[in-house]
LUMLOMI-972491 format. One record per residue (C-alpha): residue in three letters; chain; x, y, z. Coordinates in steps of 0.2 Angstrom, whole numbers. Example, Ala and Ser with C-alpha at 12.3 -4.5 7.8 and 13.67 -1.06 7.14 Angstrom:
resn, chain, x, y, z
Ala, A, 62, -22, 39
Ser, A, 68, -5, 36
END
This chain:
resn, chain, x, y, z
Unk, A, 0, 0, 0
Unk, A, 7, 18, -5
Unk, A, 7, 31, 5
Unk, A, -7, 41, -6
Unk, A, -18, 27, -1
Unk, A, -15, 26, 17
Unk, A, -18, 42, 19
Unk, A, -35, 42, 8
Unk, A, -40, 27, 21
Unk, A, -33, 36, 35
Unk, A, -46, 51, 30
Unk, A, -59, 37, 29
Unk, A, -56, 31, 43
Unk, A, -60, 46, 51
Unk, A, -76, 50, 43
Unk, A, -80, 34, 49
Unk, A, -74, 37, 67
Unk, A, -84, 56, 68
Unk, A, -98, 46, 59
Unk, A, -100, 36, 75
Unk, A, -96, 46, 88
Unk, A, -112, 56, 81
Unk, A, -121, 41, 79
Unk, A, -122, 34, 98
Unk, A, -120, 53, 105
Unk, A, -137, 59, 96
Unk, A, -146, 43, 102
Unk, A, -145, 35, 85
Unk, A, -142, 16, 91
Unk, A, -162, 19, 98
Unk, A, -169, 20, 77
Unk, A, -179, 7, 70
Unk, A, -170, -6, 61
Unk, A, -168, 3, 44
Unk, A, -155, 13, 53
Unk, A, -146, -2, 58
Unk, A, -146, -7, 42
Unk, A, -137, 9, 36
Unk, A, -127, 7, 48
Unk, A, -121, -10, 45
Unk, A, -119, -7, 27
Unk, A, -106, 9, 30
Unk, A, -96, -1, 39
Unk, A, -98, -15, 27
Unk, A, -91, -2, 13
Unk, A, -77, 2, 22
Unk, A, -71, -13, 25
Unk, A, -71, -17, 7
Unk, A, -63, -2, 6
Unk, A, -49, -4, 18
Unk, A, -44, -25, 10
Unk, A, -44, -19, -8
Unk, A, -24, -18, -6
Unk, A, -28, -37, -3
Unk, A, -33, -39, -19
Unk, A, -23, -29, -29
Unk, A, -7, -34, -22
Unk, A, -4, -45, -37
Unk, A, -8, -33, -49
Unk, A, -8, -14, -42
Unk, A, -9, -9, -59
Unk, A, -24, -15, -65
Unk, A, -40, -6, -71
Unk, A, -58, -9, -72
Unk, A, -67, 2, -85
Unk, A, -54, 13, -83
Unk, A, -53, 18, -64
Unk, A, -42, 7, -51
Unk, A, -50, -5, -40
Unk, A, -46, 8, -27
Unk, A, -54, 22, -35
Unk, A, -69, 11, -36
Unk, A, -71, 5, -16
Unk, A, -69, 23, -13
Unk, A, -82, 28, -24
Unk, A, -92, 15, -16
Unk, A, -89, 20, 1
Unk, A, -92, 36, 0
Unk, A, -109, 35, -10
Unk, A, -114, 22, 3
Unk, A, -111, 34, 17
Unk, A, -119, 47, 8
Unk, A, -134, 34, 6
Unk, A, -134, 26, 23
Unk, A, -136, 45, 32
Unk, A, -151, 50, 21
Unk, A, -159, 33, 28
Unk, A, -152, 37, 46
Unk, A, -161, 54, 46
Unk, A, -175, 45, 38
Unk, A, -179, 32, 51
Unk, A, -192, 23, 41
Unk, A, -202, 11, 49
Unk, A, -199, -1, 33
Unk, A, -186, -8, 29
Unk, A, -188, -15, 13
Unk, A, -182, 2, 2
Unk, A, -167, 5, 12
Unk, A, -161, -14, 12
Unk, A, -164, -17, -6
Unk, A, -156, 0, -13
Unk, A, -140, -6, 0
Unk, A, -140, -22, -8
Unk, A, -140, -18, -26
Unk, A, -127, -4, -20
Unk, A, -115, -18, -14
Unk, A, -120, -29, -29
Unk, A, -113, -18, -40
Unk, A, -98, -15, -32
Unk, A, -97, -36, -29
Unk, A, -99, -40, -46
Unk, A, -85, -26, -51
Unk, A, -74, -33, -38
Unk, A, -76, -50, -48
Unk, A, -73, -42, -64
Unk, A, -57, -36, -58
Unk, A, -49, -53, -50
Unk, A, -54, -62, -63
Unk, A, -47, -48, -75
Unk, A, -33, -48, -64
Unk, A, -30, -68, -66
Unk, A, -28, -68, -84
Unk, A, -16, -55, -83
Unk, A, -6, -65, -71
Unk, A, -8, -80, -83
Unk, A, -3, -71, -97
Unk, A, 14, -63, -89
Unk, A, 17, -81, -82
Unk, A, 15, -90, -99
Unk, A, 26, -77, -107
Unk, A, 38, -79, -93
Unk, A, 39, -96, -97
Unk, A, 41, -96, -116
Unk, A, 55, -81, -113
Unk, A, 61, -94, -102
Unk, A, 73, -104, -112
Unk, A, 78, -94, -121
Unk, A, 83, -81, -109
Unk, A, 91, -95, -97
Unk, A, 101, -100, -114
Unk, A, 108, -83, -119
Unk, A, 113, -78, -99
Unk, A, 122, -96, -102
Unk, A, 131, -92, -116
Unk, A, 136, -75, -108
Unk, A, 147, -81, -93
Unk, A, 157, -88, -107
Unk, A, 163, -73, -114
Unk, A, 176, -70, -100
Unk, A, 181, -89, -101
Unk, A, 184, -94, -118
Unk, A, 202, -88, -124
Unk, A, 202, -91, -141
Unk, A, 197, -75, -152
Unk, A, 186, -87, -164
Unk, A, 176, -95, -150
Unk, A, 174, -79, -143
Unk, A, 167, -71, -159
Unk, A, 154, -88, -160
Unk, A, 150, -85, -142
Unk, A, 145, -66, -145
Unk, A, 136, -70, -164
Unk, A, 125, -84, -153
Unk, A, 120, -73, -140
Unk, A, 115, -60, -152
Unk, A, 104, -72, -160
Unk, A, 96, -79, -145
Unk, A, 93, -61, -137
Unk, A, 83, -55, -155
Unk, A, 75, -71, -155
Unk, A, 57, -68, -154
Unk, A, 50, -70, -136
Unk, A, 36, -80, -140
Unk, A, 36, -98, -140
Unk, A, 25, -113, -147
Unk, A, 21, -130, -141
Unk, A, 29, -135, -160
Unk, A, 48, -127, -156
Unk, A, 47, -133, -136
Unk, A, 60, -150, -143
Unk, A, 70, -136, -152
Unk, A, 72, -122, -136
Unk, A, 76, -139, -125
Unk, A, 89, -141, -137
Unk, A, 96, -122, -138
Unk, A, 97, -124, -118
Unk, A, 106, -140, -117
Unk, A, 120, -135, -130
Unk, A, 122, -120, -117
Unk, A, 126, -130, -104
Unk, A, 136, -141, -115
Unk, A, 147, -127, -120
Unk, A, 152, -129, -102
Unk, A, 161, -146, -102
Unk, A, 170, -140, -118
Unk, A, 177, -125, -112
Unk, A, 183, -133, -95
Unk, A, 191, -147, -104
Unk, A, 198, -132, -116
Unk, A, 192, -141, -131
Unk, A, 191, -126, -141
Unk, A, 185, -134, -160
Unk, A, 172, -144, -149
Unk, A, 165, -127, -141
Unk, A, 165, -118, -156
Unk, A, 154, -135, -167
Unk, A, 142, -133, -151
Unk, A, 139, -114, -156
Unk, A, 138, -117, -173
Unk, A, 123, -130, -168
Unk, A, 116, -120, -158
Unk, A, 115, -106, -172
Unk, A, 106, -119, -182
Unk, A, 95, -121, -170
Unk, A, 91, -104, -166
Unk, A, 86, -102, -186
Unk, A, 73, -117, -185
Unk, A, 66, -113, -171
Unk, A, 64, -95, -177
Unk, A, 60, -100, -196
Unk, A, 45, -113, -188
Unk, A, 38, -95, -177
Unk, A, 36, -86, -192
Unk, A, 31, -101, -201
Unk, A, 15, -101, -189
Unk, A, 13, -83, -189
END
């Protein structure tokens, strides 16, 4: 939580404090039911209010037609309280207009609330899927990298550098169809390994030149499906 928003609860809060104070110092806890009603229903905003950080702590960036979930609790909380008073200073003797203009209040906002996670669950499973397919081929080039310092010889160094620019401008997105092909970029990385350590220059630098083809396939078959 940021410190605009603890200070936009901290006002809330209170509002809701005064609203109280006024409430049991004016005799209001005595009303008919409808009151209570209001009254249960303000503190119900708030705290929907006060856990929204809850639900956007995944994704603080996220939007609902256009306004932040925050934007929206406060909203609600405010026309709620706003609401719930003109029913206090009412004191019907029904209850049946204040509870179901109360209810459809907090519908609204529920069913917004619900937009949102579920918005905000697709967007988690969209950065994790292209997580995943930057994955290899991330984890490949970062590989090929710590080589740089390593490897000696000017002509392995040059193959090291020309495959990691290929992997870095390879597209990020993957396919189920090039999986085998990534699996294979990455092991060659790893490969490259045992053929520096054991200084066999001509077998690192047949490793790079593999993992070049590779790289092309695999980026030949994602424009292929494109």
């Amino acid at each position: 939580m940021n410190k605009k928003s603890v200070l936009y609860l901290l006002l809330e809060l209170v509002i809701l404090i005064i609203f109280n104070i006024f409430f049991y110092m004016f005799g209001c806890a005595d009303y008919e039911a409808s009151t209570w009603i209001s009254y249960v229903f303000i503190h119900l905003s708030f705290g929907m209010m006060a856990a929204t950080p809850y639900f956007t702590r995944k994704n603080n960036s996220g939007t609902i037609f256009g306004f932040s979930l925050s934007s929206v609790s406060a909203a609600y909380f405010f026309v709620e309280f706003a609401i719930g008073l003109i029913f206090i200073f009412l004191n019907a003797d029904k209850v049946k207009v204040p509870i179901i203009i109360q209810i459809v209040l907090a519908g609204i906002y529920g069913i917004i609330l619900l937009l949102y996670l579920i918005k905000s669950e697709k967007t988690d499973d969209k950065h994790k899927k292209i997580s995943e397919e930057m994955n290899y081929m991330r984890t490949a080039a970062n590989k090929v990298k710590t080589h740089f310092d390593k490897a000696e010889d000017n002509k392995l160094n040059k193959q090291l550098k020309k495959v990691y620019e290929e992997l870095i401008e390879s597209p990020s997105r993957s396919h189920k169809s090039v999986k085998y092909l990534e699996v294979e970029i990455l092991s060659k990385a790893y490969l490259i390994d045992n053929t520096i350590d054991t200084l066999d220059v001509d077998k690192a630098i047949d490793v790079t030149k593999d993992m070049l083809s590779l790289i092309k396939d695999r980026n030949k078959a994602l424009d292929d499906i494109d």
